[in-house]
C-alpha positions in Angstrom: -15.5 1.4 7.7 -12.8 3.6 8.9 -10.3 4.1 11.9 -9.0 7.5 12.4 -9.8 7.9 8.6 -7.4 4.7 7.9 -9.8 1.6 6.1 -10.2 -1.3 8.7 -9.9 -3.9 5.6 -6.1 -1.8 5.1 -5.0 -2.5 8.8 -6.6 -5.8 8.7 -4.0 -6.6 5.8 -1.4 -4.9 7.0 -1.6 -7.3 9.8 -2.1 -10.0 7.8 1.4 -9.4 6.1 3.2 -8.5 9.2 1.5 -12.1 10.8 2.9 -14.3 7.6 6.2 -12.6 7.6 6.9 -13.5 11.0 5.2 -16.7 10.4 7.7 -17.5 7.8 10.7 -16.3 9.5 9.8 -18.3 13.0 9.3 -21.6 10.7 12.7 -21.0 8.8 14.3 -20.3 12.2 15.7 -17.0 11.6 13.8 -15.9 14.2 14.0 -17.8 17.9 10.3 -18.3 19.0 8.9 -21.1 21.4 6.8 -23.2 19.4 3.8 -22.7 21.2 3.8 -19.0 20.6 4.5 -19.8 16.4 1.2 -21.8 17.0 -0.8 -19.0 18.4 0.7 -16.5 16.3 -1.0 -19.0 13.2 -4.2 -19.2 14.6 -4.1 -15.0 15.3 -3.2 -15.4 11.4 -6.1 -17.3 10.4 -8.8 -15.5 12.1 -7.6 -11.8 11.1 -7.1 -13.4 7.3 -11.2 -14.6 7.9 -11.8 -11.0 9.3 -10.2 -9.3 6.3 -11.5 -11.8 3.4 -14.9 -11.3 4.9 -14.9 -7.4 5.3 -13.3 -6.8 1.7 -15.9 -9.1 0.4 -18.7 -7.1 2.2 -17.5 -4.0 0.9 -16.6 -5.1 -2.5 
């Protein structure tokens, strides 16, 4: 499965890494988010990291 010839599974964990990085920096404080957005930006986390575990193990 590709988008614009780029693997969705790739995106999906680029995504992932870009959500936990901010994840981490928002819970160490370095970065000044309300803490209702650091919730919804977990749960965004946890479904793409379900959409990427799944798809990788389809393919795989």
């Amino acid at each position: 499965m590709n988008i614009g010839g780029v693997s969705i599974i790739l995106i999906l964990g680029l995504m992932n890494m870009s959500l936990l990085v901010f994840q981490l920096l928002s819970g160490l404080r370095l970065i000044r988010v309300s803490f209702v957005f650091h919730r919804r930006a977990g749960v965004v986390l946890v479904v793409v990291a379900v959409l990427h575990a799944a798809l990788a193990f389809m393919a795989g």
